[in-house]
Backbone as ProteinMPNN parsed JSONL, in Angstrom:
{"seq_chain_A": "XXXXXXXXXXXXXXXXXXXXXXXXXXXXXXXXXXXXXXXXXXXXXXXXXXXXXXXXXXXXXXXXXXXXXXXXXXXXX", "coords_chain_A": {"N_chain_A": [[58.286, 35.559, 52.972], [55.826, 37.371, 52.852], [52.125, 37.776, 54.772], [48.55, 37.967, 54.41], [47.292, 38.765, 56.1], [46.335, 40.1, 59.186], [45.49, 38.161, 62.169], [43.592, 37.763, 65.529], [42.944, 35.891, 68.259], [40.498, 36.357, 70.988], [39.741, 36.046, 73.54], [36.723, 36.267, 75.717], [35.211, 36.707, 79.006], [32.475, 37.099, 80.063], [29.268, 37.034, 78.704], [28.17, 39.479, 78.222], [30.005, 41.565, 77.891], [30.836, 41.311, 74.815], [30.091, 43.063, 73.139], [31.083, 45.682, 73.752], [33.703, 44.981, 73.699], [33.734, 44.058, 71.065], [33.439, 46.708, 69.558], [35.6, 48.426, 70.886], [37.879, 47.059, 69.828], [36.991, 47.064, 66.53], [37.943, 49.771, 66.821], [40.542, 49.705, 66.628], [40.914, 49.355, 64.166], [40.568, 46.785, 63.824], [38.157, 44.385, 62.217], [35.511, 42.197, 62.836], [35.434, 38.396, 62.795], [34.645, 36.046, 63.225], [32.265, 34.573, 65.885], [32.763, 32.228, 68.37], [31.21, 30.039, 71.008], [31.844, 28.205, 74.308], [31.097, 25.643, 75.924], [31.834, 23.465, 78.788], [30.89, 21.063, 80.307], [27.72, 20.353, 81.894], [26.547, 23.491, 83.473], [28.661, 24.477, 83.734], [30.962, 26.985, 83.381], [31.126, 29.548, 80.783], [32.659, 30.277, 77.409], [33.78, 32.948, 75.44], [34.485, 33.318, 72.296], [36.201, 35.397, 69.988], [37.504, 36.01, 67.351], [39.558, 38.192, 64.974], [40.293, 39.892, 62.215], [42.556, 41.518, 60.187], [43.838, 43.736, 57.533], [47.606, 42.949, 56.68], [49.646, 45.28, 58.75], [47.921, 47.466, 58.447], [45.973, 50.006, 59.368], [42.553, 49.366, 59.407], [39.646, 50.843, 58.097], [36.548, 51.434, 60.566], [33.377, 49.701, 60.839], [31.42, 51.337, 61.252], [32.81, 53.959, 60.291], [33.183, 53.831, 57.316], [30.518, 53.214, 56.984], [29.292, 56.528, 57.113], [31.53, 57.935, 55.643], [30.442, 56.407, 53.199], [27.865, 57.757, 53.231], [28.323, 60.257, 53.553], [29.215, 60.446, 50.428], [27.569, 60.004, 49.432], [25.347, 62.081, 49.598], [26.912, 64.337, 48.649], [26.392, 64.447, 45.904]], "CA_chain_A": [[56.9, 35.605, 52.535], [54.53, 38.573, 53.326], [51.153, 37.463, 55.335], [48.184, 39.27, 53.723], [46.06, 39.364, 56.702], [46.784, 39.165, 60.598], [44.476, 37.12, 63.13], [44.022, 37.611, 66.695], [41.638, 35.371, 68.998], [40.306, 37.01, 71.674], [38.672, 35.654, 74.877], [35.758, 37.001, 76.345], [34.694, 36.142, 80.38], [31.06, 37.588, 80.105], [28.718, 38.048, 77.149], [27.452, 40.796, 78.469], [31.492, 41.879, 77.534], [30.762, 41.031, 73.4], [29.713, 44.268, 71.965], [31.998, 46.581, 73.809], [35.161, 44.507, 73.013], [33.611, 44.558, 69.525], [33.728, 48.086, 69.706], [37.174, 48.445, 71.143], [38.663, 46.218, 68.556], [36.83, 47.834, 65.306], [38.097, 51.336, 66.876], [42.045, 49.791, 66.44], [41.172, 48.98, 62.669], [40.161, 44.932, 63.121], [36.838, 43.48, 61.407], [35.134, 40.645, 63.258], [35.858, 37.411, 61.204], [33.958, 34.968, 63.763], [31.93, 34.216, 66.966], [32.344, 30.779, 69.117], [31.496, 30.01, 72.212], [31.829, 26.967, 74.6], [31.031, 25.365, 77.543], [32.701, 22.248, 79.08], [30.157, 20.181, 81.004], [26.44, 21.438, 82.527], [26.559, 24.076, 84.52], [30.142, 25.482, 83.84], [31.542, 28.682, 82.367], [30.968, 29.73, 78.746], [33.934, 30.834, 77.499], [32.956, 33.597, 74.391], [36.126, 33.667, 71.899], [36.41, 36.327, 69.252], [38.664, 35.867, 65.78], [39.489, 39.184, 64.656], [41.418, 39.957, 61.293], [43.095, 43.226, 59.623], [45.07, 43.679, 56.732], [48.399, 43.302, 57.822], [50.247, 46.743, 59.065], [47.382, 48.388, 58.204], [44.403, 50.028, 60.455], [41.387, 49.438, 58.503], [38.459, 51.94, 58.8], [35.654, 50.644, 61.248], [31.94, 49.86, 59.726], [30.91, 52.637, 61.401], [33.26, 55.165, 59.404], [32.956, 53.09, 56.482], [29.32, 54.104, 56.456], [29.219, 57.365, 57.213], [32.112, 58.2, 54.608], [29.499, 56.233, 52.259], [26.457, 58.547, 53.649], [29.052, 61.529, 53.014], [29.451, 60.491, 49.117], [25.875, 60.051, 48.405], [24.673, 63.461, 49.55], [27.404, 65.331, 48.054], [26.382, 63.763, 44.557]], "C_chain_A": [[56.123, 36.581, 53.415], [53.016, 37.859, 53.752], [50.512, 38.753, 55.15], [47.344, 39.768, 55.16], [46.833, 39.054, 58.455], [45.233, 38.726, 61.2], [44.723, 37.161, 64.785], [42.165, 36.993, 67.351], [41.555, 36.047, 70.004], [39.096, 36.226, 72.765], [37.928, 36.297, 76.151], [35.094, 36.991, 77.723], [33.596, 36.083, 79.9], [30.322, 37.862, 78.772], [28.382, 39.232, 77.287], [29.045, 42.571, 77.621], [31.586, 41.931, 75.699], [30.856, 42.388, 73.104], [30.482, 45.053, 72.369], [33.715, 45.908, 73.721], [35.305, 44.103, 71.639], [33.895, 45.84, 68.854], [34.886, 48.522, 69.486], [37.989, 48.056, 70.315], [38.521, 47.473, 67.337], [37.932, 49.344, 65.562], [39.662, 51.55, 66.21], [42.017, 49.47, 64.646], [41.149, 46.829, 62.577], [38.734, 45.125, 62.696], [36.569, 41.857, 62.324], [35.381, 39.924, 62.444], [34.623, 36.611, 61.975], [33.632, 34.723, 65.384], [32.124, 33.277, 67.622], [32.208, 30.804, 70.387], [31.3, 28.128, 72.597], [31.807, 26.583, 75.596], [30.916, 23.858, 77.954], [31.498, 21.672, 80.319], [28.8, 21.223, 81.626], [26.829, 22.014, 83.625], [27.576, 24.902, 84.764], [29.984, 26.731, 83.162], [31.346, 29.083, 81.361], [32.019, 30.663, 78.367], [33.388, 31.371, 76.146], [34.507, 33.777, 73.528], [35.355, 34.409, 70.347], [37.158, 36.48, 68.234], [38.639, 37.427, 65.235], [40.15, 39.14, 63.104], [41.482, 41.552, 60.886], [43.834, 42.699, 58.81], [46.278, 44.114, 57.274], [49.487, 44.641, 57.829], [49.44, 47.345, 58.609], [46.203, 48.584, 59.233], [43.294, 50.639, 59.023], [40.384, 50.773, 59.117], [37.165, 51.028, 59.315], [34.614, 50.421, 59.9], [31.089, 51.053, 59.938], [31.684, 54.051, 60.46], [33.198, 54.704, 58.094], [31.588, 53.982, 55.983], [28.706, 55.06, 56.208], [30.348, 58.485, 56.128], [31.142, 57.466, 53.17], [28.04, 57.388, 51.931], [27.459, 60.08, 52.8], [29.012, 61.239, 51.163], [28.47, 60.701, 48.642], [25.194, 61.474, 48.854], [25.267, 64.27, 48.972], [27.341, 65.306, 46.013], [25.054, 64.962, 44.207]], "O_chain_A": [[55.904, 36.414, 54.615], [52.639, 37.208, 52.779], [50.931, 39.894, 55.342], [46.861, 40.892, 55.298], [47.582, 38.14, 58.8], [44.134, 38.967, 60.701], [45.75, 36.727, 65.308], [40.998, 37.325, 67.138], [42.631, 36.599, 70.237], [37.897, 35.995, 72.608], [38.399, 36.694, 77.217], [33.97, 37.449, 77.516], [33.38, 35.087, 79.208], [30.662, 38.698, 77.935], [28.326, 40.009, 76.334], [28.992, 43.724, 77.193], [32.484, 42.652, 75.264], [31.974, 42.784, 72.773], [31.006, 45.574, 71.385], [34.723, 46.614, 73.695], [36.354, 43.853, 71.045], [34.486, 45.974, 67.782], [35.336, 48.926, 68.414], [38.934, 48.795, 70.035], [39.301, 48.399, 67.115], [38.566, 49.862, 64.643], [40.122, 52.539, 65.64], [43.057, 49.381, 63.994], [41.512, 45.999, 61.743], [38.232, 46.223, 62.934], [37.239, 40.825, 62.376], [35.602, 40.341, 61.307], [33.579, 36.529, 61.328], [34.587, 34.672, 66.159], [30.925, 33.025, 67.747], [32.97, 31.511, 71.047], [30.923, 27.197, 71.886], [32.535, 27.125, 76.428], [30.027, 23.13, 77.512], [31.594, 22.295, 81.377], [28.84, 22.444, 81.776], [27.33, 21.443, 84.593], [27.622, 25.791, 85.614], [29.05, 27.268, 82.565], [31.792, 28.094, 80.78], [32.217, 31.72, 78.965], [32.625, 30.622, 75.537], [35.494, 34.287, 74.06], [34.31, 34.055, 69.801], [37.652, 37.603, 68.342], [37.501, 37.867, 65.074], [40.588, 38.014, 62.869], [40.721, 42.475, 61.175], [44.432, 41.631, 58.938], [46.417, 45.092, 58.008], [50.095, 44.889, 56.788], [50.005, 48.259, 58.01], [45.603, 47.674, 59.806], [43.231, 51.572, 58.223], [40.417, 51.399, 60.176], [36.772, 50.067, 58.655], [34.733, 50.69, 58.704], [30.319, 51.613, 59.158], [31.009, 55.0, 60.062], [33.122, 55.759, 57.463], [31.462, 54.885, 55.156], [27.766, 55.055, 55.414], [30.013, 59.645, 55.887], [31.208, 58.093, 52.113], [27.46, 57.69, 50.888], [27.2, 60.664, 51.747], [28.638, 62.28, 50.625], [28.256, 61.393, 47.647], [24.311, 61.823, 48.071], [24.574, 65.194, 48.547], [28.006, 65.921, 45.179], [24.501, 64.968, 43.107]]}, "name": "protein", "num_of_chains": 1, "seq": "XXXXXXXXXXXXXXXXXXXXXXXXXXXXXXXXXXXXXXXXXXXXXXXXXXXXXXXXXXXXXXXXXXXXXXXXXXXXX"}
């Protein structure tokens, strides 16, 4: 059986860490799927986890080229 999509979680130390390991990801061809975070009693750690998905063996195109191949269609119209 063929799996249409893969899935990788991803754990984050720092939020400050979110958007450029959002980045990093999109650049390999994943799509965010989902945010959680969590933190185990007052005062502890917050642990930031990351669900990624891609179709599988394939590198998707980011949202950033996505849009800009959209921007490209509509001016050449």
């Amino acid at each position: 059986m063929k799996l249409l999509k893969e899935w990788k979680c991803v754990e984050v130390g720092h939020h400050k860490d979110i958007g450029k390991t959002i980045e990093e990801w999109q650049k390999n061809g994943w799509r965010l799927h989902t945010y959680a975070c969590a933190q185990a009693g007052v005062g502890k750690i917050v642990n930031h986890y990351l669900l990624f998905e891609r179709e599988n063996g394939k590198k998707t195109r980011s949202s950033a080229e996505a849009a800009a191949a959209a921007a490209a269609a509509a001016t050449a119209t």
